[in-house]
C-alpha positions in Angstrom: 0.0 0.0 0.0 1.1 3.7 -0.4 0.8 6.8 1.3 -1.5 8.5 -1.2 -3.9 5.4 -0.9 -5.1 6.2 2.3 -8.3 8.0 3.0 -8.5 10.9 5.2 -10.5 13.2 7.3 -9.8 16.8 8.3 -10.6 17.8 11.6 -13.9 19.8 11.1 -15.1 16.9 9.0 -14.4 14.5 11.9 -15.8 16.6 14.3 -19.1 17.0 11.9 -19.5 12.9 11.8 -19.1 12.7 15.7 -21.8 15.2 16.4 -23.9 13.7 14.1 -23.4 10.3 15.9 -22.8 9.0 12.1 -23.3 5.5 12.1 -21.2 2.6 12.5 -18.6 5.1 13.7 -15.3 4.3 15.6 -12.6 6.7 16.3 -9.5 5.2 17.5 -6.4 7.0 19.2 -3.4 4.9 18.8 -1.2 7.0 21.2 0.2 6.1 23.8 -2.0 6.6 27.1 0.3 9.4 28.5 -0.2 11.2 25.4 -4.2 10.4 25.3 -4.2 11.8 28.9 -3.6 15.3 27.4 -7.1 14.7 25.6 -8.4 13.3 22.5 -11.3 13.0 20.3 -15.3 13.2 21.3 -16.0 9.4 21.7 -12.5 7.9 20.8 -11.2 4.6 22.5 -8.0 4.0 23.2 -5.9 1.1 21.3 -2.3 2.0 21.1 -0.3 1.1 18.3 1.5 -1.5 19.7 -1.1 -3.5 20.7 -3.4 -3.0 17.7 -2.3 -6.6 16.1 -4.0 -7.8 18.6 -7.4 -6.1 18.0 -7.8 -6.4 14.2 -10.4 -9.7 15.0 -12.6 -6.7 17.5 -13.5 -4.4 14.4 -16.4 -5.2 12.2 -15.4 -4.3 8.4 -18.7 -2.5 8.0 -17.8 0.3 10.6 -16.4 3.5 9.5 -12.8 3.4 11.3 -10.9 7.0 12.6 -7.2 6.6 13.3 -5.6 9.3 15.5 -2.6 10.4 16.6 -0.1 13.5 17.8 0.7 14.0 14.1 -0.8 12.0 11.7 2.1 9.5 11.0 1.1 6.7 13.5 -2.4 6.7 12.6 -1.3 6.5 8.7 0.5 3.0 9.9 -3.1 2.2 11.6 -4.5 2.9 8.2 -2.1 0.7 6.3 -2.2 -1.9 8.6 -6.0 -2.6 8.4 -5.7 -2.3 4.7 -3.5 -5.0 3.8 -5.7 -7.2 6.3 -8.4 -6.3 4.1 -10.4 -3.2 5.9 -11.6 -0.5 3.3 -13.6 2.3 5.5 -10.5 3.0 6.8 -9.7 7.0 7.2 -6.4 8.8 9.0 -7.0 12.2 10.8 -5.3 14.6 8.9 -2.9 16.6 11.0 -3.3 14.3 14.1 -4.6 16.3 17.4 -2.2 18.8 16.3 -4.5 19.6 13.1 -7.4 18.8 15.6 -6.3 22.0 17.9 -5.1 24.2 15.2 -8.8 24.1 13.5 -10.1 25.5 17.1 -11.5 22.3 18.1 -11.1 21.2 22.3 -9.3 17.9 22.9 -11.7 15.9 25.6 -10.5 13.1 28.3 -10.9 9.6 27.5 -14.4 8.3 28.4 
């Protein structure tokens, strides 16, 4: 797979689909949980990187899957990831919670 084949979201998009409660819906924050401590997405769950091997059998191919991080790059290995394991609705936050605070919107704590 290659960069360019990944789909992505910008944050005001993101945050559009998590007001709307947009179905099938799961944003995911693969940082670390120091770094999710400083706040994250509306509604995201925690699954960090490392263990996210372990998890590919806990998402349903039908749901519409947001990867985030600090920049962008982690959750674009997320995205690749699911890919070659066969996961299409697959999307990468643009900009990471970096993008996320630089488009005015307020990181939230987990849960």
């Amino acid at each position: 797979m290659f960069m360019n084949s990944i789909k992505e979201v910008d944050a005001p998009e993101l945050a559009k689909w998590v007001e709307e409660k947009h179905p099938k819906l799961r944003v995911i924050d693969v940082r670390g949980m120091g770094e999710i401590a400083s706040g994250t997405v509306s509604g995201a769950e925690a699954v960090p990187l490392h263990i996210l091997p372990t998890k590919v059998g806990e998402f349903d191919r039908e749901e519409k899957l947001v990867f985030v991080c600090r920049s962008g790059a982690r959750s674009a290995q997320a995205c690749m990831f699911l890919q070659q394991h066969g996961f299409e609705n697959v999307f990468n936050l643009r900009g990471g919670m970096i993008g996320w605070v630089q488009s005015g919107l307020q990181p939230v704590a987990l849960g």
